[in-house]
C-alpha positions as CSV (number, residue, x, y, z in Angstrom):
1,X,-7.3,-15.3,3.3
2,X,-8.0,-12.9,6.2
3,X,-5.9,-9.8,6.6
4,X,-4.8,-10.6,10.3
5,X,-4.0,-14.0,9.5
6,X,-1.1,-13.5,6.8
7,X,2.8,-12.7,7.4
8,X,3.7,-9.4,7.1
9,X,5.9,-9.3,3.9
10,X,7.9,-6.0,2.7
11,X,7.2,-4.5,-0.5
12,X,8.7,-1.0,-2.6
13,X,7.1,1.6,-4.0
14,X,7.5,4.4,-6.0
15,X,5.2,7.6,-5.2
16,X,6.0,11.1,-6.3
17,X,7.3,13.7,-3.7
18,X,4.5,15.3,-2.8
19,X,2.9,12.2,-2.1
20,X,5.9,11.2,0.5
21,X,5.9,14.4,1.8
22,X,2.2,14.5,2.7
23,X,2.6,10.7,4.2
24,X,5.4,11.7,6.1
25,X,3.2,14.4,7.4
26,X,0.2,12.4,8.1
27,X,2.3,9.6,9.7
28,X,3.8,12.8,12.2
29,X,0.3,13.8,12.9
30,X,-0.9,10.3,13.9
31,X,2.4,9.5,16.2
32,X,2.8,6.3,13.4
33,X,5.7,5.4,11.8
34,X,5.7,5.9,7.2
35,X,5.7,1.8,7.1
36,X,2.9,1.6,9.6
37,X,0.9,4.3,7.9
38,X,1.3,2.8,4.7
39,X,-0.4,-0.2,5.7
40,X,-3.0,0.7,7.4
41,X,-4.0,3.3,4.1
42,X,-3.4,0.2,1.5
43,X,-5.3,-2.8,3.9
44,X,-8.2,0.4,4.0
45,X,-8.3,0.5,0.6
46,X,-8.8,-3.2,-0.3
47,X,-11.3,-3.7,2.5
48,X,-13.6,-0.7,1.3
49,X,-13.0,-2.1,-2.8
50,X,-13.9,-5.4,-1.5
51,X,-17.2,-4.6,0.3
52,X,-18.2,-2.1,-2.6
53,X,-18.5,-5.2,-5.3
């Protein structure tokens, strides 16, 4: 199923605190909110796993 075709659904995590921190930072950097950042770093990830197999 294509990425811009899908619902946007929530989901929790758990990441340690210097993790959040440096997200919070990042996000504050790009003018993004945490959620948006989030995201765009997790959709990133599965695209480049995807198009290494």
């Amino acid at each position: 199923m294509p990425i811009l075709s899908r619902r946007p659904v929530r989901i929790s995590i758990t990441v340690s605190q210097a993790v959040h921190e440096a997200l919070l930072n990042r996000s504050d950097f790009e003018g993004r909110s945490l959620s948006n950042l989030a995201a765009f770093l997790l959709e990133a990830a599965l695209h480049q796993s995807d198009t290494t197999r």
